[in-house]
Structures are given as C-alpha cells and as structure tokens.
C-alpha positions as CSV (number, residue, x, y, z in Angstrom):
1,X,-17.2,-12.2,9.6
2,X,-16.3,-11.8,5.9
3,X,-14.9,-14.3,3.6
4,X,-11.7,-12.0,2.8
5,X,-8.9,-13.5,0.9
6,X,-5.2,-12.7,0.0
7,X,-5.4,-10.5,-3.2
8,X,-8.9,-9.2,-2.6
9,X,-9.1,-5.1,-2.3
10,X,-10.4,-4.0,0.4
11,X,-10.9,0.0,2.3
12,X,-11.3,0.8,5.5
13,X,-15.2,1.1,6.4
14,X,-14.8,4.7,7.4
15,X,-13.1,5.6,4.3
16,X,-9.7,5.1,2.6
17,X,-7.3,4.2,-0.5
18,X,-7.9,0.7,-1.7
19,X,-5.6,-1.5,0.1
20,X,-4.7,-5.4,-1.1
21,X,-4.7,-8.1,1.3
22,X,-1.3,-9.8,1.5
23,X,-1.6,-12.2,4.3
24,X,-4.1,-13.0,7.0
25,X,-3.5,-14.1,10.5
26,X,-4.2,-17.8,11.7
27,X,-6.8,-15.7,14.1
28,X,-8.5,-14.2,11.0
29,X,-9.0,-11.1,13.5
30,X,-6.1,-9.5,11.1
31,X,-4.7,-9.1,7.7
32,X,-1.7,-7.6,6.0
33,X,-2.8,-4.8,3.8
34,X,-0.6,-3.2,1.3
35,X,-0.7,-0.1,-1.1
36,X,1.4,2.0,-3.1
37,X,2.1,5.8,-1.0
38,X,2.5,7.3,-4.3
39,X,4.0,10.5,-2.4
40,X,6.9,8.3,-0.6
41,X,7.1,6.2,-4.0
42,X,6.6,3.2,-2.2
43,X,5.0,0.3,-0.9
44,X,3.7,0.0,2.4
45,X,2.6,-2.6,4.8
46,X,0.1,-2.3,7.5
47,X,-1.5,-5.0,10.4
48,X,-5.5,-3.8,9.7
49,X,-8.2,-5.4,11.9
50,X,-10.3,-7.5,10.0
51,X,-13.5,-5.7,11.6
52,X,-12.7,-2.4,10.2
53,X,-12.6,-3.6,6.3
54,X,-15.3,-3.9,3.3
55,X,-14.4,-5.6,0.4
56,X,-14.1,-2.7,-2.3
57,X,-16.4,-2.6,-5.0
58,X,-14.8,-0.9,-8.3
C-alpha cells in the first residue's frame, strides 16, 4: 500500500483530473479526494478507494 497523505495529489490509476487528498479513513482502504469541477464552479468531494490511486507526478 502507498504512503498517501492529506494534501498529496493524487489520479485515478486509469486516468483522471488530479484530485487532493482531504482525509483518509482509520481503515486506510479510503480517502477523501477533492477537486475543483470548473464547469459546476465548484468543489467536490468524493470517497476514492485507496487501491485505485497513484500519487501524481507534475
């Protein structure tokens, strides 16, 4: 398992918008991702399994 932390940026392993980590479960099998939806204007909160996630690299 990764070493993720809140306030790393992370995507989805199959491809996505660069999401932050805003919390992570006492399970550490989830986290709290959050990002900007610049069409609604804004921002959004999601439950992402930690297994789907790579830390992003830019």
């Amino acid at each position: 398992m990764s070493d993720f932390k809140e306030g790393d940026v992370v995507r989805l392993k199959s491809g996505s918008p660069a999401f932050t980590i805003a919390w992570i479960n006492q399970d550490r099998a989830s986290v709290g991702a959050t990002w900007f939806n610049e069409q609604a204007q804004k921002v959004e909160v999601q439950e992402v399994k930690i297994s789907t996630l790579l830390k992003d690299e830019d």
